[in-house]
C-alpha positions in Angstrom: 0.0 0.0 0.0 1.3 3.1 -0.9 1.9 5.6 1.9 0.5 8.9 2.4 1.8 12.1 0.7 4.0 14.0 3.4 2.8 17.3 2.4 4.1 18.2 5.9 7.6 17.8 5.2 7.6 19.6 1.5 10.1 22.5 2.0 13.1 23.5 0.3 16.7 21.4 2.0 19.1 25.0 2.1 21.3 23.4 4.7 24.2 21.0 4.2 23.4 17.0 5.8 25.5 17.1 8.0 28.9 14.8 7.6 30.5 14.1 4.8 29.1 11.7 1.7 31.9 8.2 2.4 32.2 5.8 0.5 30.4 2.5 1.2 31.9 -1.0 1.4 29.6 -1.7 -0.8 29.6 1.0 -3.6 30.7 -0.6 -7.0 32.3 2.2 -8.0 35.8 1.7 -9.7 39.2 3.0 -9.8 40.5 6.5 -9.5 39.5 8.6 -11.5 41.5 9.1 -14.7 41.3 13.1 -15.4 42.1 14.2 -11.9 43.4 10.8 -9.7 40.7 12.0 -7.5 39.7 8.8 -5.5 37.0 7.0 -5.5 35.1 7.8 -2.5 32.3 10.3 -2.0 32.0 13.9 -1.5 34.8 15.6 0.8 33.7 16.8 4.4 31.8 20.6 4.3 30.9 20.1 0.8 26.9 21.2 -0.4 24.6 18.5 -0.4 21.7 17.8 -2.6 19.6 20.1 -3.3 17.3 18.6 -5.6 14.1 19.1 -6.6 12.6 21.2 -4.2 9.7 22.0 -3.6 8.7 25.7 -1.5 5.7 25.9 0.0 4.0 29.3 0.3 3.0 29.8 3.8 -0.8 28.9 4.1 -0.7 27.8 0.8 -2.8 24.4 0.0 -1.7 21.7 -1.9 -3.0 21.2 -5.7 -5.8 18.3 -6.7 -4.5 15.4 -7.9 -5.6 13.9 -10.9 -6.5 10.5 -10.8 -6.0 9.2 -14.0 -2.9 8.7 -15.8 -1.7 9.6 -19.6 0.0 7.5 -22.7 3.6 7.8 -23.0 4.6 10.2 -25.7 8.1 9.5 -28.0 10.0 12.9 -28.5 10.3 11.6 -31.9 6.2 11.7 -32.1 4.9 14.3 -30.7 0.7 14.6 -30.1 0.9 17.6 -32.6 3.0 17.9 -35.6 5.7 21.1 -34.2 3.7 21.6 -31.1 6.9 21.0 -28.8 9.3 22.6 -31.1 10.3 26.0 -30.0 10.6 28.8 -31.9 14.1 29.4 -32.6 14.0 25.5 -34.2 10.7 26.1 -36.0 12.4 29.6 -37.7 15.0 27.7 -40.2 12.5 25.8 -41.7 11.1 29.4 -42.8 13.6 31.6 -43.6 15.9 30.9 -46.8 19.7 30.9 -48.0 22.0 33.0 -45.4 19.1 33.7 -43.0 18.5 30.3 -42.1 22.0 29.9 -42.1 22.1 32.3 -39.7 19.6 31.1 -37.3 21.0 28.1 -37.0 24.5 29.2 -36.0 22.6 31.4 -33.8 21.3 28.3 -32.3 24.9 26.4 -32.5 26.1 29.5 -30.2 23.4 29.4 -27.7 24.3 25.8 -27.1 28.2 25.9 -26.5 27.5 29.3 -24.5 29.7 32.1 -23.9 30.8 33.7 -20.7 30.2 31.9 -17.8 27.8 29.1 -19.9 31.3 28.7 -21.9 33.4 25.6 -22.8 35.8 27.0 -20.0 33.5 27.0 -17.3 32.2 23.5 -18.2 35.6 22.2 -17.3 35.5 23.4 -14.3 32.3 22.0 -13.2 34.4 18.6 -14.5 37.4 19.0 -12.9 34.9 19.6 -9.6 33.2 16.6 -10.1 36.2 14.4 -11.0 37.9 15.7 -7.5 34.6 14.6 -5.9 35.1 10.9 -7.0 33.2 10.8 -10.2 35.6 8.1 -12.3 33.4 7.4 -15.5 34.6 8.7 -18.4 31.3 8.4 -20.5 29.6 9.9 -17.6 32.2 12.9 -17.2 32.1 13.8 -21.1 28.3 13.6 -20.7 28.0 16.0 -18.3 30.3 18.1 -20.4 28.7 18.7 -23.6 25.2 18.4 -22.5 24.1 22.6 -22.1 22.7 22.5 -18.8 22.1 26.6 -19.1 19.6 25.5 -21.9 17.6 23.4 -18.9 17.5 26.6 -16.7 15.7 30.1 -17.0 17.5 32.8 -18.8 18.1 34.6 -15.8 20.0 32.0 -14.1 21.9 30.8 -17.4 25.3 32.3 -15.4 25.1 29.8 -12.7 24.0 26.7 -14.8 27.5 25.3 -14.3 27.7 25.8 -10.3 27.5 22.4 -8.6 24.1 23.3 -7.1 20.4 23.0 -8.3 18.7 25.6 -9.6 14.8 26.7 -9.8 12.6 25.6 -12.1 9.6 26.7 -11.8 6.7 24.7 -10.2 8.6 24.9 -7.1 10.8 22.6 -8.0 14.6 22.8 -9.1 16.8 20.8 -11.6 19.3 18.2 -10.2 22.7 18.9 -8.9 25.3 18.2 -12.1 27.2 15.7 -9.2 24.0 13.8 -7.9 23.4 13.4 -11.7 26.9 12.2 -12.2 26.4 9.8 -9.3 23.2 7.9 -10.0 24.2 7.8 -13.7 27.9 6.0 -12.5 25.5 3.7 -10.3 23.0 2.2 -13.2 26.3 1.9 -15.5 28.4 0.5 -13.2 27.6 -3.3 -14.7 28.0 -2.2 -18.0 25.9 -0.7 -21.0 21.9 -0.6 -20.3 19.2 -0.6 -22.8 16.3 -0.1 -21.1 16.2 3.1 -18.1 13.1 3.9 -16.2 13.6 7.4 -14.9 10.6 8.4 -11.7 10.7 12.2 -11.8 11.9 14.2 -15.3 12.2 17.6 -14.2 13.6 20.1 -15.7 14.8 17.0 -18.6 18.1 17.3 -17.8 18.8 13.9 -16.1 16.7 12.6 -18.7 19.1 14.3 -21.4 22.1 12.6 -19.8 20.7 9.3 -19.6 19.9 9.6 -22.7 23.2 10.0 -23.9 24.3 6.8 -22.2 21.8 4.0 -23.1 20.1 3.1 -25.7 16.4 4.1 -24.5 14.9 6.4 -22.0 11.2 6.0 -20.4 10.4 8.9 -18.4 7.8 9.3 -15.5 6.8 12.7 -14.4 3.7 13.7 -12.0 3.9 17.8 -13.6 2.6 18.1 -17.0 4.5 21.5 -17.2 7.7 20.0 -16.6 7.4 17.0 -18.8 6.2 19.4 -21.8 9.3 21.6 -21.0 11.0 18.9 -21.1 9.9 17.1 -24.3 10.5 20.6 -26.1 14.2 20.8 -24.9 14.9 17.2 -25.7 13.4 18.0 -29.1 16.3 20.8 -29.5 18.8 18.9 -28.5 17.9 16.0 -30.6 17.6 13.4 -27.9 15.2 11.0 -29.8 15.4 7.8 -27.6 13.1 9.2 -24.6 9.3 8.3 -24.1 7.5 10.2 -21.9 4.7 9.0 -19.9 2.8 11.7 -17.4 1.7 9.8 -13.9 2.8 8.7 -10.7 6.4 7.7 -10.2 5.2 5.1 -7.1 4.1 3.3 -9.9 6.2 3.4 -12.1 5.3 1.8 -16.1 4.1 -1.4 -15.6 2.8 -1.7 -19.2 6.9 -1.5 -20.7 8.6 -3.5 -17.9 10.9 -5.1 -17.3 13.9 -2.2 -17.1 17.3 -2.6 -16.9 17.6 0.3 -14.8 14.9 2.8 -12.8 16.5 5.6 -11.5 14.5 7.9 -8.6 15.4 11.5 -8.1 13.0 12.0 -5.3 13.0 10.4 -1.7 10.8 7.9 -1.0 9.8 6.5 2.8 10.2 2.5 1.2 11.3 1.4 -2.1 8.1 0.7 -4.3 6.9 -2.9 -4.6 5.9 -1.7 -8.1 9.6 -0.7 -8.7 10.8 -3.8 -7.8 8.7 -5.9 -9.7 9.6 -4.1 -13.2 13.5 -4.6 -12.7 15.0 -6.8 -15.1 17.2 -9.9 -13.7 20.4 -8.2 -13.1 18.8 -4.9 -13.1 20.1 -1.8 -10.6 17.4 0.4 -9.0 18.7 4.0 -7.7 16.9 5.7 -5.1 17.0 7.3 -2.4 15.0 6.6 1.1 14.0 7.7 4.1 11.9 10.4 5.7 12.8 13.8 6.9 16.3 14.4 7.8 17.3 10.6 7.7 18.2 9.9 4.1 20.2 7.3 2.4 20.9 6.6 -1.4 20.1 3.2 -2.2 21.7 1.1 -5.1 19.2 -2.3 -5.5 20.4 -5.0 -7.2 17.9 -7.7 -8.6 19.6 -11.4 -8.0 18.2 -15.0 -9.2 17.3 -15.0 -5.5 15.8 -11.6 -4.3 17.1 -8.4 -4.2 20.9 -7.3 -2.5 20.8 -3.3 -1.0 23.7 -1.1 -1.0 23.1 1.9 1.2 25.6 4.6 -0.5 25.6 7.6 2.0 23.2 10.7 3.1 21.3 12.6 0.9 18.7 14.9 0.9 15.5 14.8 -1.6 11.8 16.3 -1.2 9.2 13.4 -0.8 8.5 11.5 -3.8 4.5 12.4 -4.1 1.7 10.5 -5.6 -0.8 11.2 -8.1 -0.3 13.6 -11.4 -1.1 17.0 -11.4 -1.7 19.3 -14.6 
């Protein structure tokens, strides 16, 4: 049975966990990392924590309906109306003619690589970061690299798209830290290529843009229509093709396209879902975190021929993972 939505506890984590992130006995993490020889272990002592996702409640401010029925999965490839996730600036090429198109689309070239502080420059140094912090994968790392996270973010914020923090997006909720990305991504790849990734929660997209870079196909879960059409339409930009969207409740999950190779959570839940558990592939590697309140552990689950081995990773800190879709 699922449990009740903590609307009590919805509030924004500004505060460090306390302690620092160590490294299990059990974390399959591998060797140094290559860029850096940063070792393998988690974050150092007095760094930021999470901060991901969160949702700020207005004082005396109710929660929303939920909905209760759920929506067909979308492809970014086919979406409901022909050009009605494409923005603008994408749409414009196809009409304008000879050096104005041309022009658009090196416009569109530059607002991806960036400039200033969204530059190639500042990109590294979010690597370099994240390589000291014990992020080994080389896929992973060049990932993270060339995907345009200030693309993910409001305008306004676009300067600090490559700070290791998350950011607002609207919908009182914020898009992942770049290192908790980094980390559940090394997690599902840590047995080797996947084909098949359930992602609970897309956000802002931009997990969902680096997973997508690094299997072969993404099935997304989000409860927020607004974010998930966001979402599609920046996916679309990028041309990131192998995601399917589907709009319901992350506790349970996509039943109709199981089993998954991986599912990864990006929201705290108080158990792991039964309905989690019984769409993971033999073999397959569940992320999550879970917990309640200020007592939060990442969770790598590992489906065996006999049952399930846990690997508690280290404290986090996520908002609740809600039920129920909401327009």
């Amino acid at each position: 049975m699922r449990p009740a939505t903590p609307h009590g506890t919805e509030r924004e984590y500004s505060e460090p966990a306390a302690g620092a992130y160590p490294r299990h006995s059990t974390d399959p993490i591998g060797p140094p990392c290559p860029r850096c020889g940063a070792g393998q272990g988690g974050r150092s002592a007095g760094s930021r924590r999470l901060l991901d996702r969160c949702c700020r409640r207005r004082r005396g401010r109710r929660c929303r309906d939920r909905l209760s029925c759920g929506r067909a999965g979308l492809c970014v490839d086919h979406p409901a109306a022909a050009g009605s996730h494409l923005s603008g600036r994408l749409q414009q090429p196809e009409q304008l003619a000879g050096g104005a198109a041309l022009m658009s689309r090196e416009q569109d070239d530059l607002l991806r690589r960036g400039i200033g502080m969204t530059s190639q420059r500042t990109r590294e140094r979010l690597i370099q970061r994240l390589c000291e912090e014990g992020i080994a994968n080389e896929r992973v790392l060049d990932v993270i690299r060339k995907t345009p996270r200030h693309l993910f973010v409001d305008e306004a914020l676009a300067h600090r798209a490559y700070e290791d923090t998350a950011l607002p997006i609207g919908h009182n909720q914020t898009i992942s830290q770049p290192y908790m990305v980094a980390r559940m991504s090394e997690l599902l790849l840590a047995a080797g290529p996947l084909d098949k990734v359930m992602e609970i929660g897309t956000g802002s997209g931009y997990q969902t843009a680096v997973l997508s870079q690094l299997v072969e196909r993404v099935f997304s879960v989000e409860r927020i229509k607004g974010l998930q059409d966001r979402a599609k339409e920046r996916l679309v930009e990028l041309n990131l093709r192998n995601v399917v969207f589907r709009w319901g409740d992350g506790w349970e999950g996509w039943p109709a396209l199981a089993p998954y190779n991986g599912i990864i959570v990006t929201a705290v839940a108080t158990d792991v879902p039964q309905a989690l558990l019984d769409q993971l592939a033999p073999g397959g590697r569940l992320v999550i975190p879970v917990g309640a309140g200020e007592v939060q552990q990442l969770m790598l689950i590992i489906r065996e021929e006999n049952g399930f081995s846990r690997h508690v990773l280290g404290a986090v800190r996520f908002v609740p993972l809600l039920n129920g879709p909401i327009a």
